[in-house]
LUMPAKOL-254367 format. One record per residue: x, y, z of N, C-alpha, C in turn. Coordinates in steps of 0.001 Angstrom, whole numbers, padded with zeros to 6 digits, always signed. Layout:
BEGIN
XYZXYZXYZ ...
% end
This chain:
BEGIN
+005831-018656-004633+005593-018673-003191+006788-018045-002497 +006826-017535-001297+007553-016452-000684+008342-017729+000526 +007749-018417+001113+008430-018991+001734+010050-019322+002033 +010420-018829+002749+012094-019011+002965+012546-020296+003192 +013583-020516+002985+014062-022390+003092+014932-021942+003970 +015561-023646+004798+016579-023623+005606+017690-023094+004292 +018825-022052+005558+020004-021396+004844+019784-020832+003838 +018500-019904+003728+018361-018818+002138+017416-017619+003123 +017515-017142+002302+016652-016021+002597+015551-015993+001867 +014000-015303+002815+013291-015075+001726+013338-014350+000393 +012657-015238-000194+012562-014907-001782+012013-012884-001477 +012306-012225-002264+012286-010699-002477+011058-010573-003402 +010023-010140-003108+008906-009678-004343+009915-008526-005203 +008980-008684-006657+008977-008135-007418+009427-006437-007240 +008563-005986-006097+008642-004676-005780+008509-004744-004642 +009733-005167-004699+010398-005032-002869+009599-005529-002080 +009964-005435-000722+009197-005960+000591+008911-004683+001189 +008940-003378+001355+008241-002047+001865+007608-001297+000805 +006287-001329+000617+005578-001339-000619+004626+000038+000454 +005049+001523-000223+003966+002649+000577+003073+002970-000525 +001578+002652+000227+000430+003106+000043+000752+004821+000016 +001011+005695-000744+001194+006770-000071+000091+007728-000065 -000083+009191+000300-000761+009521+000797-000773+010697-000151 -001938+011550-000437-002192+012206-001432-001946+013649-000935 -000840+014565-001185-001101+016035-000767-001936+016900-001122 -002611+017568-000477-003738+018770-001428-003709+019812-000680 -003792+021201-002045-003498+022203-001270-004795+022419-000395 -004247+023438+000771-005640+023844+001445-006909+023941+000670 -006930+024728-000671-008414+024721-001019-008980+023370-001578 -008064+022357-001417-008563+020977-001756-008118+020341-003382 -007221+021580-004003-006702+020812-005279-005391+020038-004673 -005283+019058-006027-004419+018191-005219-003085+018934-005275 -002019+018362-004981-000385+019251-004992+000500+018494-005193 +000847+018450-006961+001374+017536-007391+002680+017651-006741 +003851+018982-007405+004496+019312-006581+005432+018517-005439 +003914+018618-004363+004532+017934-002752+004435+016369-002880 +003548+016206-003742+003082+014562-003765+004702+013887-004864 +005260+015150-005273+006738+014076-006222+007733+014704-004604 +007691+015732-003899+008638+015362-003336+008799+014463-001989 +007621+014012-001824+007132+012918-000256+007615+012255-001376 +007443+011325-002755+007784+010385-003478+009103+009753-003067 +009736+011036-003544+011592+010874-002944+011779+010759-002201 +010911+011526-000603+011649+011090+000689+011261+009880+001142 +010061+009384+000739+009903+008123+001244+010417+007004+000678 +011269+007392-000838+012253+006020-001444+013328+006096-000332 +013892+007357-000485+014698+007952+000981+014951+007141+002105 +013271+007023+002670+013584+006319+003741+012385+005187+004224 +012919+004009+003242+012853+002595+003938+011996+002229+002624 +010983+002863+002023+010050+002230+000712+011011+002178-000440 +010557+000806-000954+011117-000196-002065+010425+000027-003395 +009216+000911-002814+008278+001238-004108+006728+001651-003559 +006187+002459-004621+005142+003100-004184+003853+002738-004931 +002446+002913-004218+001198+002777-005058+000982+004364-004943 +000501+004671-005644-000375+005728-005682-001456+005997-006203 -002656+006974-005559-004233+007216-005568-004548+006098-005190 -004442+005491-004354-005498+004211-003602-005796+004338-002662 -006087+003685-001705-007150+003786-000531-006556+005268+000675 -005223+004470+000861-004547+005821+001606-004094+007106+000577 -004406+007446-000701-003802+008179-001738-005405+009012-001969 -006240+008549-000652-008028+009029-001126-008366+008932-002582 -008106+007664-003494-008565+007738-004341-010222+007910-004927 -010771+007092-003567-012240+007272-004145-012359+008651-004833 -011823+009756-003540-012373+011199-004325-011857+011967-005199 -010898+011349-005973-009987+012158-007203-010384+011445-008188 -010704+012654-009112-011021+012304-010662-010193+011895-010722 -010775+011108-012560-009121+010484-013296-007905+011395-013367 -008610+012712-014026-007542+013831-014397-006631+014009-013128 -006964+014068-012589-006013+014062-010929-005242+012960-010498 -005993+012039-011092-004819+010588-010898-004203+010419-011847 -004257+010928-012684-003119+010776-014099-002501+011926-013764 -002327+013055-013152-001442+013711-013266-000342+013462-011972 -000749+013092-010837-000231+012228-009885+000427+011205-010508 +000043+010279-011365+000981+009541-012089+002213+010154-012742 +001713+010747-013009+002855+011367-014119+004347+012343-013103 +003301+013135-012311+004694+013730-011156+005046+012976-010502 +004663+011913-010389+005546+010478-009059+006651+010149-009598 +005829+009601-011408+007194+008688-012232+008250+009737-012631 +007483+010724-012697+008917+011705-012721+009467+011695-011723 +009376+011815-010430+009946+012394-009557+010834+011191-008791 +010728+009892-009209+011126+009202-008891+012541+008483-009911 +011827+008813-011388+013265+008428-012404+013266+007128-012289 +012779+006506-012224+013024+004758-012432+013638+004579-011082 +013927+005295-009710+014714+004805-009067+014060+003403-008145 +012443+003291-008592+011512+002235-007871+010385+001632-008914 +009586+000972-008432+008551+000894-009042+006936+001853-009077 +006528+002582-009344+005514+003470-009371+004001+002161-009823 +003483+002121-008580+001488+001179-009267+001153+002328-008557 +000180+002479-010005-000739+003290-010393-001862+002250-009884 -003323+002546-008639-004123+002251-008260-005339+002556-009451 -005800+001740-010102-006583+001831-011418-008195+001142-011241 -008499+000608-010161-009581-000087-009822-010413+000490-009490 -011619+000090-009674-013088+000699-009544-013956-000302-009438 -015612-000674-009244-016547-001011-009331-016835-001339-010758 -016635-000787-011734-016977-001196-012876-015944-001384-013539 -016021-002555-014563-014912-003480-015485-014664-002640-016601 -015615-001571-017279-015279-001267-018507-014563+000253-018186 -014428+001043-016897-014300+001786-016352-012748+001551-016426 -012841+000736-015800-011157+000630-014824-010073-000184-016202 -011013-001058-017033-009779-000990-018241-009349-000037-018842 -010269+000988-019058-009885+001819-020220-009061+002743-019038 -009190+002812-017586-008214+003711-016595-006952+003003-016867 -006841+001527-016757-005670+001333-016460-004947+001657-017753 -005218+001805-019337-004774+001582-020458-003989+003502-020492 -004817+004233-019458-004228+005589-019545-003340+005918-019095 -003307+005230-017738-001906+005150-016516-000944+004273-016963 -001487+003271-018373-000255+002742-018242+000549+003678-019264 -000112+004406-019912+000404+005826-020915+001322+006885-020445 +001465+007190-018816+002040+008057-017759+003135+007134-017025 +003455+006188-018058+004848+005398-017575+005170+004897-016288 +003727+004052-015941+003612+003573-014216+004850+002449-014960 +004943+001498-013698+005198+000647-013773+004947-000325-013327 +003437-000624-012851+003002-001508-012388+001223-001048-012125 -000115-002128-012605-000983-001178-011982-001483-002302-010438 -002238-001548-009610-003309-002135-008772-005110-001966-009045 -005666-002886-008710-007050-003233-008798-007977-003560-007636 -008552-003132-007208-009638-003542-005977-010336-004192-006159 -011067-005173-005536-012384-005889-005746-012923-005054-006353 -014457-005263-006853-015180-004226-006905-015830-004074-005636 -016567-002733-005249-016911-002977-004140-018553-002318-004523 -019209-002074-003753-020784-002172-003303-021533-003366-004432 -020713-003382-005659-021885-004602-006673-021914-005840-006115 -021127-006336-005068-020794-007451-004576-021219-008887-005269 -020032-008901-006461-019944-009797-007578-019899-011267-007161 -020111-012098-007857-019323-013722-007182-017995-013833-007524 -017547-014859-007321-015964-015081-007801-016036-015208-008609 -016996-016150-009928-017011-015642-011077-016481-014494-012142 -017542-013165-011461-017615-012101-011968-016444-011596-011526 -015281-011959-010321-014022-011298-010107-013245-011926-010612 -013006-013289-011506-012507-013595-012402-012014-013295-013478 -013864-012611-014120-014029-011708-015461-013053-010473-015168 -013785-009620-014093-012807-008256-013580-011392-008241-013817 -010509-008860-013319-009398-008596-013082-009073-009179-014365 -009145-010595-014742-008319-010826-016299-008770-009836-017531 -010038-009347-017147-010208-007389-018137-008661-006823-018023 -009255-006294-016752-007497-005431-016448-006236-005814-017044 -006052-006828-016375-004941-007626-016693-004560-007681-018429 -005491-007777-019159-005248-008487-020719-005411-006834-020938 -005455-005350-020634-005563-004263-020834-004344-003722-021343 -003133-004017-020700-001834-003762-021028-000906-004287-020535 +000380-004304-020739+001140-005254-020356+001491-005066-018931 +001369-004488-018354+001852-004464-016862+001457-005265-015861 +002587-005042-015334+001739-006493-013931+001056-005790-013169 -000184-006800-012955-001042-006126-012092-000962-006772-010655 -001202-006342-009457-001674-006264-008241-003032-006035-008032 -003361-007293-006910-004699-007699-006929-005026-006661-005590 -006008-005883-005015-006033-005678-004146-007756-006301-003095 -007355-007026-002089-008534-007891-001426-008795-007041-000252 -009791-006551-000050-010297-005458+001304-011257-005833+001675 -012323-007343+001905-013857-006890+001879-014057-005744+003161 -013074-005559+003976-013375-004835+005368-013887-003380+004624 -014076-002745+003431-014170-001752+002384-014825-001932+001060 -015085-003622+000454-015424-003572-000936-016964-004415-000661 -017021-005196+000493-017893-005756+000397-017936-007405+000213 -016421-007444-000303-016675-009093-001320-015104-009645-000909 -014878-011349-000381-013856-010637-000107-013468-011895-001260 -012556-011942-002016-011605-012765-002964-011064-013836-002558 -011343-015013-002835-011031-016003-002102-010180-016616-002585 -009008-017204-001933-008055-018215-002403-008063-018637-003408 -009069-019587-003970-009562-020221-005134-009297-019359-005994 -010322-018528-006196-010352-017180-006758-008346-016677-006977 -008070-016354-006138-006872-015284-006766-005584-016739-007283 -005873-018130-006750-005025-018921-007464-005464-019014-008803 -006462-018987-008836-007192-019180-010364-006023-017513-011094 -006274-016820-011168-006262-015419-011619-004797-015499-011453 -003652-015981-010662-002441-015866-010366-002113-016488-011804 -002362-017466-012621-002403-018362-013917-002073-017187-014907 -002551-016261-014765-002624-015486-015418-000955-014749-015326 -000412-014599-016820+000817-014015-017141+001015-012241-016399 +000215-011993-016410-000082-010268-015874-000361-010317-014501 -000606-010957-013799-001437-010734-012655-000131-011392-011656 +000685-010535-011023+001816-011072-010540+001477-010918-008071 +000473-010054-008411+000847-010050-006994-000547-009858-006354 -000822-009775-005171-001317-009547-004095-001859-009002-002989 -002563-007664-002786-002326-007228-001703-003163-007884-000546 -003133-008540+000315-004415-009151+001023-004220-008629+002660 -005697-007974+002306-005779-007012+003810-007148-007724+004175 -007432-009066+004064-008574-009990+004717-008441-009429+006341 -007352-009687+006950-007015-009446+008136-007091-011031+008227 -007039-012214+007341-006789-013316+008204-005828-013942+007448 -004973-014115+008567-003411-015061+008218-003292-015903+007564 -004764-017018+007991-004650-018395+007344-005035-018360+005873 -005907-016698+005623-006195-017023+004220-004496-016615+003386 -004185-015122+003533-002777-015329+003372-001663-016492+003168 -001958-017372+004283-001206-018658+004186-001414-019906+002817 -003061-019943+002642-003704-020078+001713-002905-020240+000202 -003047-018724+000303-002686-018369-000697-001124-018788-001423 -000481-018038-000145+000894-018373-000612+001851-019802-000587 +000972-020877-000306+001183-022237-000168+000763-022433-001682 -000715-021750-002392-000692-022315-003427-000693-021902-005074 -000369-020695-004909+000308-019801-006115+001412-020623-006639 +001639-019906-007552+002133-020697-008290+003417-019971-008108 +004534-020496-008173+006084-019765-008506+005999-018624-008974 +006566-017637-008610+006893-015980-008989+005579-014920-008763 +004793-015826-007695+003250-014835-007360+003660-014314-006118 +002994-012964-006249+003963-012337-004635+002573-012025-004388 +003272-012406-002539+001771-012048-001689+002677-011320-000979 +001599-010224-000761+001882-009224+000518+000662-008993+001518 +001295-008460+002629+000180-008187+003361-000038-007220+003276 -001852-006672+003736-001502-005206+003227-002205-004545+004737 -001884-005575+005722-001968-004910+007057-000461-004845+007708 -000697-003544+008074+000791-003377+009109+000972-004183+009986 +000253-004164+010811+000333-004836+012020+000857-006441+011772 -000090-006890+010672+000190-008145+010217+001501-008770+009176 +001948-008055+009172+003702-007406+008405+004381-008654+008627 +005001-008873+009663+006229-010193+009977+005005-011602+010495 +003497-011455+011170+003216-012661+011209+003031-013133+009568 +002828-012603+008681+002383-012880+007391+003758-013500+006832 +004773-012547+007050+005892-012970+006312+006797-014516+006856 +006175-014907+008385+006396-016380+008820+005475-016903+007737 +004471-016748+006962+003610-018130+006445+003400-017647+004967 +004529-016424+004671+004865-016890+003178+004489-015234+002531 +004536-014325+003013+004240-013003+002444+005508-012743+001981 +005868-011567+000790+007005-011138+000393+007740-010103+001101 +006285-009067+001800+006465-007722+002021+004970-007566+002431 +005185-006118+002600+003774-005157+003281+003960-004052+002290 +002132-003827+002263+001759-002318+001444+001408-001873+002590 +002250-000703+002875+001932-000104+004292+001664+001339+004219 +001012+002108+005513+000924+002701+005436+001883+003734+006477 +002225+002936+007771+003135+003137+008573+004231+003235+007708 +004999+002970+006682+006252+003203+006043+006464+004916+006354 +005123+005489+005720+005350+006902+006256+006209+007774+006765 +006165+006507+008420+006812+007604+009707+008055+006117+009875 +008029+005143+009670+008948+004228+010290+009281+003310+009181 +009392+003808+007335+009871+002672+006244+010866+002152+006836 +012267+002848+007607+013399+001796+007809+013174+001124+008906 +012660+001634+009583+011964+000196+010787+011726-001013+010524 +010664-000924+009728+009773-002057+008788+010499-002522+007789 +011089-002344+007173+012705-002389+006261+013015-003518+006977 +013814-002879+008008+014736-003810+008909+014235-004836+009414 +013019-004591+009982+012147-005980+010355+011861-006636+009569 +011188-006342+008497+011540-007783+007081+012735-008531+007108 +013834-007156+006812+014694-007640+006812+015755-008682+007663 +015528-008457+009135+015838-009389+010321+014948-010447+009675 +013680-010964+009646+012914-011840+009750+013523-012807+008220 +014142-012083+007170+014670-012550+005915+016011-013736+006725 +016894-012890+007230+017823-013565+007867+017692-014085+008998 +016768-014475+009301+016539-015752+010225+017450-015192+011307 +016879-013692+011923+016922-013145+012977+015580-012829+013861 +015045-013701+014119+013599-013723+014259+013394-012683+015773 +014480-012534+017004+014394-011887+018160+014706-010737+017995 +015606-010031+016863+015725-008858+016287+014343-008209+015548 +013477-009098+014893+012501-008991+014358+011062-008902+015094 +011133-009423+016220+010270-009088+017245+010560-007759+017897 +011571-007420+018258+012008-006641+018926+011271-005218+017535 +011976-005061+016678+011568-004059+015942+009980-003723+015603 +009370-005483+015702+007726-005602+015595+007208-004389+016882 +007629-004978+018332+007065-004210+019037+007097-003365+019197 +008702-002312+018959+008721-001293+018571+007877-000468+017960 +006958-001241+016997+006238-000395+015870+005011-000593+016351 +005199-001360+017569+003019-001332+017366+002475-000600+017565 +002990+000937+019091+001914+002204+019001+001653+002577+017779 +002694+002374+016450+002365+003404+015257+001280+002546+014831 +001113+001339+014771+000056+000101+014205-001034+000439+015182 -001029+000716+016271-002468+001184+016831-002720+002639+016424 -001479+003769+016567-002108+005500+016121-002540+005308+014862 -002114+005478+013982-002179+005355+012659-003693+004739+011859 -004312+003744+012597-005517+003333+012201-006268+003255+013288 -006235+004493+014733-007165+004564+015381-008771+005607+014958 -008137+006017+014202-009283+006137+013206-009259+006144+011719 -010049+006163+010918-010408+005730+009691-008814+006609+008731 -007777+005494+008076-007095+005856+006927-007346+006186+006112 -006559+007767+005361-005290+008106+005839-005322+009282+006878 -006921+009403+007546-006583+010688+008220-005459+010871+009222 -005108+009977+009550-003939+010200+010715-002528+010154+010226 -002332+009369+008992-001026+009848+008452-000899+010798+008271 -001772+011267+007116-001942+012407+006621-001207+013789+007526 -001908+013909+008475-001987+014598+009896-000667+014370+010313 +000068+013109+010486+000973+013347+011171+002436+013192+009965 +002346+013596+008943+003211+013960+008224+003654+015319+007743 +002652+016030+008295+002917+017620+008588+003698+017924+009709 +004292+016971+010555+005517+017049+011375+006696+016412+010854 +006431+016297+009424+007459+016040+009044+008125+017095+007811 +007473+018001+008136+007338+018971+006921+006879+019000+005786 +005572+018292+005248+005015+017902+004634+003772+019012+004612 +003207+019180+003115+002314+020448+003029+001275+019096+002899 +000587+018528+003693-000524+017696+003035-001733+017833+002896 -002213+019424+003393-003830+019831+003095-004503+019002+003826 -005756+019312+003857-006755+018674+004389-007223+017315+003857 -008290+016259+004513-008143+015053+003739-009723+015708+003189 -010023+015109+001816-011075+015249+001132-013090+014694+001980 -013331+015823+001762-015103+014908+002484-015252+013929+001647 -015963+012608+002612-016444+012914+003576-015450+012274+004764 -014316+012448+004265-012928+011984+005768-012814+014184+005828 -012657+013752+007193-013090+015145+008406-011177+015090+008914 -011157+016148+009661-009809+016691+010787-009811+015461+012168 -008720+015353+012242-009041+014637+013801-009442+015971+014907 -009644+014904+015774-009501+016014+017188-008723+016539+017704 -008696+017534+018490-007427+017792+019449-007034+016491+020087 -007951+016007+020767-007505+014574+021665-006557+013297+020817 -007580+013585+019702-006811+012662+019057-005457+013030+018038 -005263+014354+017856-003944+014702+017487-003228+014246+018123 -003338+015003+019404-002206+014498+020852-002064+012895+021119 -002953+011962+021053-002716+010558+020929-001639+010611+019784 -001849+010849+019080-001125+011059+017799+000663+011265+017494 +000242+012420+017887+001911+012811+018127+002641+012069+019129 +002170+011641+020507+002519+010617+021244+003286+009920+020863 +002556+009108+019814+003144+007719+019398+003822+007727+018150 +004353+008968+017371+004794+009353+016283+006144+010554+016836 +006072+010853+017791+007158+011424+018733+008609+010841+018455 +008633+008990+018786+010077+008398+018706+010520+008637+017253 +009900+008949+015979+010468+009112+014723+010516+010394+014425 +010003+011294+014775+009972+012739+014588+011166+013391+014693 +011740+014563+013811+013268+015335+013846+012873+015669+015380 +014270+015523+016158+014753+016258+017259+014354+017192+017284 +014345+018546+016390+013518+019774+016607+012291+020068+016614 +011354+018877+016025+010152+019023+015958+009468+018500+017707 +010094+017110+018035+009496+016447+019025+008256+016476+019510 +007790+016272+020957+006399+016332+021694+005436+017623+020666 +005675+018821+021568+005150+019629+021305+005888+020930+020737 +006720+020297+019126+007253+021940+018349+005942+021648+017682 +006124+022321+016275+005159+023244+016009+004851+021970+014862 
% end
């Protein structure tokens, strides 16, 4: 459990407390670009991420073959050198699918995998029982649970992931329910050394009052040392420093998922000099309107030379 005591700091997950979802580069004609995807790797250990997932929800995994996510594996962990932890996003809808994925990624020297519900079969807790201890007993790595029903359909319930936390492999959490109390749930009743994270931005420091380790974010992007620091205030029982940095960040917590993730990171990491191609169909271009919302609120982190309106 993550919970901080009087005079300590919170306990530190496994893989850190700024955990980036990151975002998949592809060249214009739509192959991916391994390349750019190892050197965003580095800048975002760079600046403020503790460790990275990659090919998952913001990494557009639905639409990349395996071959594309194993080779993304392979240029991250290079490109990174052990300097973090590399989860490899290995989850799918089907159980016999996603073991034999995770047994390949764990071959490309991840160091950690993630798993999704399944989503459209909309299993019982039962059958997400079976799922994940598959994975899990697949290879030795710790796995990360990932809970979305806002995306899978099903959502994993307390019961459910305390049950599965028992499990020697199954070390963490991502829970993007969007509700606190299940979060709270959770991390009241895991067992010692189970890390919960949140895996909503927005929900970042209320989560980490009722027992989260960290956030899988996607805002790390444009503001990791922001969010850094705000854990980090909220660790040291600087809680008005930690507000202060919260509000700071909320236009990016409203731009960023004013429409469907990762199109707007994506988009606005090409002001950061980032080659990131187009996002894969059936995720489309934003608008003009909504670029300009965009840059707006991605303006206060942007290089001095780039600002409002450089190029």
């Amino acid at each position: 459990m993550c919970t901080p005591q009087e005079g300590m700091k919170m306990k530190r997950g496994r893989f850190g407390p700024v955990v980036t979802a990151m975002i998949t580069p592809l060249h214009e004609d739509g192959r991916v670009n391994e390349p750019e995807a190892a050197r965003l790797a580095v800048w975002l250990l760079d600046h403020g991420s503790s460790a990275l997932v990659v090919a998952g929800t913001t990494g557009e995994g639905p639409t990349l073959d395996d071959e594309e996510k194993l080779g993304l594996f392979r240029a991250v962990v290079t490109a990174v050198g052990g300097r973090a932890p590399v989860i490899a996003n290995v989850g799918s809808n089907d159980t016999r699918r996603s073991v034999e994925f995770a047994k390949r990624a764990a071959a490309c020297g991840v160091d950690g995998v993630m798993a999704v519900g399944p989503y459209y079969n909309k299993p019982p807790q039962a059958g997400l029982v079976t799922h994940f201890t598959a994975i899990a007993d697949a290879t030795p790595l710790p796995v990360m649970i990932y809970n979305i029903p806002g995306r899978t359909g099903v959502n994993i319930l307390p019961d459910t992931i305390v049950r599965l936390a028992e499990h020697p492999s199954i070390v963490a959490v991502k829970e993007s329910s969007g509700d606190v109390n299940q979060l709270a749930e959770i991390a009241a009743r895991a067992p010692a050394g189970f890390d919960v994270y949140s895996g909503d931005d927005y929900l970042a420091l209320p989560s980490a009052a009722v027992g989260a380790c960290g956030v899988v974010s996607v805002v790390s992007h444009i503001a990791g040392r922001d969010l850094a620091a705000m854990l980090a205030a909220y660790a040291d029982h600087d809680g008005d420093a930690a507000m202060r940095l919260h509000h700071k960040l909320m236009p990016l917590f409203r731009a960023l998922f004013a429409v469907t993730s990762p199109i707007p990171v994506k988009a606005a990491m090409r002001w950061f000099g980032f080659a990131t191609g187009p996002c894969r169909s059936p995720l489309c271009a934003l608008t003009t309107e909504q670029e300009q919302a965009l840059r707006r609120a991605v303006s206060p982190w942007l290089p001095a030379e780039v600002g409002v309106s450089g190029a």
